[in-house]
N, C-alpha and C positions, 0 to 999 in steps of 0.2 A: 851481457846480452841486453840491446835496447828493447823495452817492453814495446807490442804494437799498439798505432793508434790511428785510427780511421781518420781519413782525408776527408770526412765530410766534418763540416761547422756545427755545435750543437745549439739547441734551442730550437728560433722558431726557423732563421734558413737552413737548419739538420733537416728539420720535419719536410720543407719545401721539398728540399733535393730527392727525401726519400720518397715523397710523394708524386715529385715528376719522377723518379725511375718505375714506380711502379707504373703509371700510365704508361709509360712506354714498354713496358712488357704487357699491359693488357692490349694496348693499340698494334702492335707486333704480330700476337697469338690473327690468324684470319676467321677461325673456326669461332672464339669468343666476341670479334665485332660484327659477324656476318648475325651469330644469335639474335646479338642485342640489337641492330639492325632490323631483326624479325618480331621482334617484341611487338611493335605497334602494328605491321600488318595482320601479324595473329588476330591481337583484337578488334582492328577492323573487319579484316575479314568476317569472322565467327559474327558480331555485330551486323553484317548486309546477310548473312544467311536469318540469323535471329529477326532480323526486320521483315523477310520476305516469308517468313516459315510459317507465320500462319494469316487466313485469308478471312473476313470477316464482315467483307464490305456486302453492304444488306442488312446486315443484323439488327436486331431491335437500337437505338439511342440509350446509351447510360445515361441516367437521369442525375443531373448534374445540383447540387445547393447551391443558397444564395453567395455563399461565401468561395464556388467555382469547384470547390470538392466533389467524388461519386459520395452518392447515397443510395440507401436502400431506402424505398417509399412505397411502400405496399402495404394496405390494409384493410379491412373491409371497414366501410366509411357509411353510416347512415345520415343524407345533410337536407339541409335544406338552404336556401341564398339568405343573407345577411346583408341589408344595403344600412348603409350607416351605422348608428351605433346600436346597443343592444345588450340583451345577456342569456346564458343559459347555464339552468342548473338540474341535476340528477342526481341518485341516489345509486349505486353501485353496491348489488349484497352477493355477488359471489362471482368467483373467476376461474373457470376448470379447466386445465389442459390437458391433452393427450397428444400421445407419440406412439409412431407406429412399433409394433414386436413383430411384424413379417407383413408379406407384401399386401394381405387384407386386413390387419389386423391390431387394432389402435387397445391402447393402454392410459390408466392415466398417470400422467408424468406432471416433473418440477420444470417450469420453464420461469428462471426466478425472473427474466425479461420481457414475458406474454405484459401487455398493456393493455389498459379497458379504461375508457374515457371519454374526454371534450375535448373534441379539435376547431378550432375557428382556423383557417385556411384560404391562401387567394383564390384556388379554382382547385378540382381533381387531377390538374397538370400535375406529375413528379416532379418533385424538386421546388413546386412553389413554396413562398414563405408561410410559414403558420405559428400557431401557438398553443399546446394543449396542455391538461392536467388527467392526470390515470392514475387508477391502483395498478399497482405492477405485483406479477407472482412472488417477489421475493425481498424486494425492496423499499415497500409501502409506499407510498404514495408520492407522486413526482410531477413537476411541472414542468415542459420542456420549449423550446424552439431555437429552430436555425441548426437541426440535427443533431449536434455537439451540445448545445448548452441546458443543463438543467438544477433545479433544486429539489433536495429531499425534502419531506413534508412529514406529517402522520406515519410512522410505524406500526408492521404490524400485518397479516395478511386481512382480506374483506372476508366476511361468512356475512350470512342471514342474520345472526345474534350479533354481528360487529360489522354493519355498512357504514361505507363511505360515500357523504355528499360532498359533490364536485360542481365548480362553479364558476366561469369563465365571463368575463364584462369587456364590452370591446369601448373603447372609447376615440375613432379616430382610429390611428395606426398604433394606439397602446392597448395592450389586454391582460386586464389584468386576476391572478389566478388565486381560489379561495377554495379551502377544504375545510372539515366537520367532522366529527364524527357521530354528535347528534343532531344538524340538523340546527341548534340553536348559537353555538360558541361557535363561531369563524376564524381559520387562521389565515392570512393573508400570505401566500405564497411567492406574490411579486410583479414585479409589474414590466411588463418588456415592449419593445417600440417594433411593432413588425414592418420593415421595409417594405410597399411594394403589396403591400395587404390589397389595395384599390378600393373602391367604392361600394362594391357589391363583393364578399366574399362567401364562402359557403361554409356549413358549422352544423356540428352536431355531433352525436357518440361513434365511436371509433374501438374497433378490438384488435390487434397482432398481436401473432405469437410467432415469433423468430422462430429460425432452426435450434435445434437442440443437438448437444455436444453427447454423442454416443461413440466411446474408446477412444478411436483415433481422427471420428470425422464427425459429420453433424447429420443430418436426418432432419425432416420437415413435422413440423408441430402444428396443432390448429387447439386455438382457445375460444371459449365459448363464455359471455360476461349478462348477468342480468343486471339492466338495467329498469328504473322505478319512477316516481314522482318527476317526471320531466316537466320544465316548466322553460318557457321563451319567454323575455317582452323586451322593447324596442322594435327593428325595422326586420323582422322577421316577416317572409310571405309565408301565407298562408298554404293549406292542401294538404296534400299527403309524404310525409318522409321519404325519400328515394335510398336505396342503398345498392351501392356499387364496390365492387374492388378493384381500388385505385393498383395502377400497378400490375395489370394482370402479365402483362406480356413484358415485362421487365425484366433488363439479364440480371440483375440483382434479386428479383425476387424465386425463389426456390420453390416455391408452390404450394399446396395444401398435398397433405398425405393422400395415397389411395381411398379413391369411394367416400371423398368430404368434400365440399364446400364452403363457400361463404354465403352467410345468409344472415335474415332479420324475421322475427315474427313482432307481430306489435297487438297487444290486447289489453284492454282492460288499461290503457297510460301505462304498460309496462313493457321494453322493448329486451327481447332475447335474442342476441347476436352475434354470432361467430363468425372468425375471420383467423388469414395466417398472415405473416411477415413482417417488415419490421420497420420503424420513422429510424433510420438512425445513419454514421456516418458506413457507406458501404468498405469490406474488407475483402482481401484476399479469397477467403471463401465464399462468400457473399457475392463475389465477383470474380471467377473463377477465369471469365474471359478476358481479363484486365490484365494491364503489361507491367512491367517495372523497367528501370533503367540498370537491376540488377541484371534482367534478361538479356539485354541488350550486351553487358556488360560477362555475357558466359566466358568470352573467349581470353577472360583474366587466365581461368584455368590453364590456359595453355600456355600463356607466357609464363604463367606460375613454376610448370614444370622446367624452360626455357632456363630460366635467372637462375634455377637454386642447382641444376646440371654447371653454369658456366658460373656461377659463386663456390662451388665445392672445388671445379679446376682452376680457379684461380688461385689453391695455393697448392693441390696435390699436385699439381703438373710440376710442380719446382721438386716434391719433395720424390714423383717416379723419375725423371730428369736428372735428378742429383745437383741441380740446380740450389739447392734451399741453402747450401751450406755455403757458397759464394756469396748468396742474399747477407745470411745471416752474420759472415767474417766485415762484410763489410759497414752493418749495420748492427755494432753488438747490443743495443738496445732492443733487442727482441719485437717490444710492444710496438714498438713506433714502428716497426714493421708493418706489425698487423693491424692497427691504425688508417696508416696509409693505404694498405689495401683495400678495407672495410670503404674508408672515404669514397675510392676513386671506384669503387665496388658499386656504392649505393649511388654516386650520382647519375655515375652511366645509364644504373636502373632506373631510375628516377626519370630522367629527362624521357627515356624510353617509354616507359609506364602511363608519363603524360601525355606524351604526343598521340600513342595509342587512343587514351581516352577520349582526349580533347576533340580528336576526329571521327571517332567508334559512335558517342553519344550523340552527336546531331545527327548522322546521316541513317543508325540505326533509325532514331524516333523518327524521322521523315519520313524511311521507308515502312517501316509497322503502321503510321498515321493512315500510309496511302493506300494501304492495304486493309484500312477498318476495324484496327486494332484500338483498342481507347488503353492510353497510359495514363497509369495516374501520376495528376499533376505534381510536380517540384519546383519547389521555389529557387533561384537565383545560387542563392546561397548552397541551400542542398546539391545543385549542378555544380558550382566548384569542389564544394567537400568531397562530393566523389570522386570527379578529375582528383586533383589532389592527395586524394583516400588512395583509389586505388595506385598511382603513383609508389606512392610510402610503401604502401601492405608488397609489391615488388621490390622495391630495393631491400626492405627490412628482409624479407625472407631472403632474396641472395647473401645478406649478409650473415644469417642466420647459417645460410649454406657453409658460411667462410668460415665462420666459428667452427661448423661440425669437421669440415675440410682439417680444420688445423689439428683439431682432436682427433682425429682417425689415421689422418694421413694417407686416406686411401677416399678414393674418387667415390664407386663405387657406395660404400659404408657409408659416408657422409651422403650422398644421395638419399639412400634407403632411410638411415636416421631421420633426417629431415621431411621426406612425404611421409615416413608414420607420424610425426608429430603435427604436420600440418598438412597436408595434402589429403588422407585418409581421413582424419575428422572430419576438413570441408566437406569430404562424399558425404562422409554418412549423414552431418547433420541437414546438408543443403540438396543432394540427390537420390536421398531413400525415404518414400513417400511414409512406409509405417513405423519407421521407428520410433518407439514411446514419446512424447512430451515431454515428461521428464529428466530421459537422457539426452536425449536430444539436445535439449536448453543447457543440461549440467556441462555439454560438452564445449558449448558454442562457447561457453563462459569462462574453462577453464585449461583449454590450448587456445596452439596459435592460431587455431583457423578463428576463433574470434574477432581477428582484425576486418574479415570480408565485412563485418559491420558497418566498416563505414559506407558500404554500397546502399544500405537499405534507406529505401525512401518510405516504408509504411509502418502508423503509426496505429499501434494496439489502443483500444478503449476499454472503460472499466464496464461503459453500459452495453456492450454486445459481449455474449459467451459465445467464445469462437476459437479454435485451433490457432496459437499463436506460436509458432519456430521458426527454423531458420529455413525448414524445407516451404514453408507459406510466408516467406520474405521478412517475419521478423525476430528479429536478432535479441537475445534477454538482455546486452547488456549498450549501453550510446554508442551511438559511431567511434566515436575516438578513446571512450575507454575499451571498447574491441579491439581494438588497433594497440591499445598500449599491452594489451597482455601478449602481442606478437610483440611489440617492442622489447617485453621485460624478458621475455624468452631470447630475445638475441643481445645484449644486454648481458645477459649470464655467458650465453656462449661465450660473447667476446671474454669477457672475465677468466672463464675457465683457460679458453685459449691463451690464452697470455699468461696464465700461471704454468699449462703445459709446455709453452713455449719456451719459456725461461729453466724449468726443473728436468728436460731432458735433454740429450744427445739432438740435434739436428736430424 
């Protein structure tokens, strides 16, 4: 008896041949190209509802930095104008916060980011450039500007028995920053070029207390800083100290607790001043009303469920069909079966994924713009990553489908398998508002829904305490190491499937 032997060539025109047949059974099937077909209107579509859904034109201006980022700029500001050069220095001996325990009723609390200090500033405009030095609750002593940048100094908190003098010299558009702890020994904390300062600027002591992180949200804080020994000289005017709170009507700033305000008392050259909110770069919380291109970007989910339905029938259908064993006689290479398929699997997805995107994200951000929504900015680069991102995160998971498909052999099962490992985590960690932090993050980290990563455009800072997960846009692990633990998840599949493949009956 002559043993049989496939009419196809092996190597690399074996692989071709098997990889145009499989196209040709996917191109064939009407119900798998009309899907994938649908993939990009999905996310268009979802994308023009997300842009039109919420309405915001009127609302206060997000206060924008010099570097074009939201900030949060709100503080209670005691200044006076600054024309030319100059300097000023204080003595800083205590910093007390409190946070509310019920709707009247304040406590004193840790707010390790409340700030009490010297601000030199172009105007009380948010967002203008400035530069300042503060005792901070938790972090000692710190000089900052341009929202994002600053240096540690002095450790340690302030008390009456342990004040800090603070000391700020404008030279031109440089100012430069000096702390003490008595008074005699100076450490020079640095010297930064303020953009845009102008000729006349305004300067003086300054208190915010950010919101405070209570279980799973934050809560409004006010701190209260005495300040001492104030002294001016250079082109300081003269009169009386004005104090105002920059920021009042600001969508980033969250407000003073019940029954507080911001104020100054001044006696005796010693100024007692309390104020709430925060110089820093604005967040998700912080800016509740603010959009992302994750938003925009919802209607992955549905193509989500779309690819991994027509990646599981792309190989049970052969094996309810009775089809598989024709596949498989003619291709006794098992793998290079499911190779092929995976390939012509993920490009389809891919192309689909793209086009979706590439059209979802302008026209969504157009229509949210026009509608008075502020998105926070993305750079160039972060707009293809995501086209791209979200691309991958769809083919990867249809192919993910293809793996569970081949191991089940049943449509159905590999469906189910696949949304509990990846469809179910994205809920809970990106669509359930209390679920712990902790879990939360453990989850986003360690399935596949980890890949949605590569969507997120916003970036966690170390100087604001704030609710950072996936359900308030950020991700614990980069964009593209999210993406690889979906990758390594389909990866194994494929692995498995090919060793089931090979070790049973058709």
């Amino acid at each position: 008896m002559t043993r049989y032997r496939s009419a196809q060539r092996a190597g690399r025109d074996g692989f071709l041949q098997v990889l145009h047949a499989e196209w040709t059974k996917f191109r064939s099937v009407r119900g798998w190209v009309l899907a994938m077909v649908a993939v990009a209107p999905m996310v268009v579509l979802v994308a023009l509802l997300a842009g039109v859904s919420s309405d915001q034109r009127g609302a206060p201006a997000v206060p924008v930095g010099p570097g074009g980022a939201p900030v949060t700029d709100s503080f209670y500001f005691v200044h006076r104008p600054l024309t030319g050069d100059g300097g000023i220095t204080v003595s800083v001996s205590a910093l007390r916060s409190a946070v509310p325990t019920g709707p009247a009723d304040l406590r004193p609390g840790s707010v390790p980011w409340a700030k009490a200090g010297l601000i030199i500033k172009e105007s009380t405009r948010q967002g203008s450039p400035y530069a300042a030095i503060m005792v901070t609750g938790g972090h000692g002593v710190r000089m900052q500007h341009g929202y994002v940048g600053g240096t540690a100094g002095i450790p340690g908190p302030v008390s009456a028995a342990s004040p800090r003098r603070l000391r700020l010299d404008r030279s031109g558009d440089a100012i430069t920053g000096y702390a003490s702890a008595d008074g005699t020994h100076w450490t020079k904390m640095g010297t930064v070029h303020v953009d845009g300062l102008g000729p006349t600027a305004q300067g003086g002591p300054f208190v915010a207390s950010p919101p405070s992180v209570e279980g799973m949200g934050t809560v409004p804080s006010v701190s209260t800083a005495d300040f001492g020994d104030l002294r001016v000289q250079g082109g300081w005017a003269g009169g009386d100290w004005t104090g105002d709170q920059v920021g009042a009507e600001s969508p980033s700033f969250s407000g003073y607790p019940r029954n507080t305000s911001g104020s100054f008392t001044w006696s005796d050259g010693r100024f007692t001043v309390t104020g709430a909110g925060d110089i820093a770069p604005a967040l998700r919380q912080t800016l509740p009303t603010g959009g992302t291109l994750a938003d925009i970007l919802t209607g992955t989910f549905a193509a989500l469920i779309a690819v991994i339905v027509v990646g599981a029938q792309f190989v049970t259908a052969e094996y309810r069909d009775g089809t598989i064993c024709t596949t498989l006689a003619a291709v006794p290479r098992r793998g290079r079966v499911l190779a092929a398929k995976a390939v012509v699997l993920g490009a389809v997805t891919f192309v689909a994924g793209l086009v979706g995107a590439v059209v979802a994200v302008p026209l969504g951000e157009r229509l949210a713009r026009a509608h008075g929504v502020y998105l926070f900015p993305v750079t160039f680069a972060a707009h293809s990553r995501i086209a791209f991102g979200t691309a991958a995160l769809l083919a990867t998971a249809a192919i993910l489908a293809l793996a569970a498909g081949a191991v089940f052999r049943r449509g159905a099962a590999a469906v189910t398998g696949v949304v509990a490992v990846l469809v179910l985590p994205y809920l809970l960690v990106a669509q359930v508002p209390f679920l712990p932090a902790d879990v939360s993050n453990r989850l986003a980290r360690v399935t596949p829904a980890a890949a949605f990563a590569v969507q997120q455009t916003l970036v966690p800072y170390h100087q604001v305490t704030s609710i950072y997960t996936p359900y308030d846009g950020y991700y614990p692990l980069a964009p593209w190491a999210g993406y690889a633990v979906l990758a390594g998840y389909a990866v194994a599949g494929l692995v498995l499937a090919a060793v089931v493949l090979r070790r049973r009956d058709a």
